[in-house]
C-alpha positions in Angstrom: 113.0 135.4 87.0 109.8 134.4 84.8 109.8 136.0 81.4 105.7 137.2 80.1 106.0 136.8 76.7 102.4 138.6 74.7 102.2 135.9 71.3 99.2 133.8 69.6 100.3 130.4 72.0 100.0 128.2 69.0 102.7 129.9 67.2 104.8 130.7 70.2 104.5 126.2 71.0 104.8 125.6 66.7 108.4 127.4 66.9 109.5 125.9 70.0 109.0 122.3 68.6 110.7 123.3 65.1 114.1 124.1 67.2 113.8 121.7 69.7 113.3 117.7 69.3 112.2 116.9 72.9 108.8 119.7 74.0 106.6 118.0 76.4 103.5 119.0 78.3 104.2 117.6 81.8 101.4 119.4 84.0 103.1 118.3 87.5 106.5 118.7 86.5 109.5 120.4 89.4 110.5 122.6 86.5 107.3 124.7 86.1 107.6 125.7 89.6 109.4 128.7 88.5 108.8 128.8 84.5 111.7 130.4 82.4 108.7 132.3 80.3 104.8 132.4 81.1 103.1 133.0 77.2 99.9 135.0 77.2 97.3 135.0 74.3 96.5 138.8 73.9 93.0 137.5 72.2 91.9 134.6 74.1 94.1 135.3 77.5 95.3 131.6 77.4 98.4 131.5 79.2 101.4 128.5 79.1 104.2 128.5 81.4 107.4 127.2 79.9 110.3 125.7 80.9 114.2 124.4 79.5 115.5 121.8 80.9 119.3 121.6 80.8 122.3 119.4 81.6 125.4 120.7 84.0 127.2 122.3 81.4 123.8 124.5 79.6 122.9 122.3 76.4 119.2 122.8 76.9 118.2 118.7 76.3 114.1 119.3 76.4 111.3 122.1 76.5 108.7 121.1 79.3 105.3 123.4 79.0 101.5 123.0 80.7 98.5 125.4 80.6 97.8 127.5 83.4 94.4 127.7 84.7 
């Protein structure tokens, strides 16, 4: 189930690449089929959908994120 999460984009992005090393924008990727969070701009109405990506056993190895239209 796809989280909305209502934050400034920029900010929501800045703190995911503090605590994670690997954040990617891959616009085609299989893992933004079904986004873990979809971020929405309450000023501007730009939205990003989001996505972990994890090994087997849960350690979350890389963020992958693309703008939706």
């Amino acid at each position: 189930m796809t989280t909305i999460v209502k934050k400034d984009v920029k900010k929501f992005m800045r703190g995911l690449r503090r605590y994670y090393d690997d954040v990617w924008r891959l616009p085609k990727s299989q893992y933004l089929k079904e986004p873990d969070f979809v971020v929405i701009d309450p000023k501007t109405g730009k939205k990003v959908k989001v996505s972990f990506v994890s090994l087997d056993d849960g350690e979350v190895v890389s963020v992958v994120y693309d703008d939706i239209s």
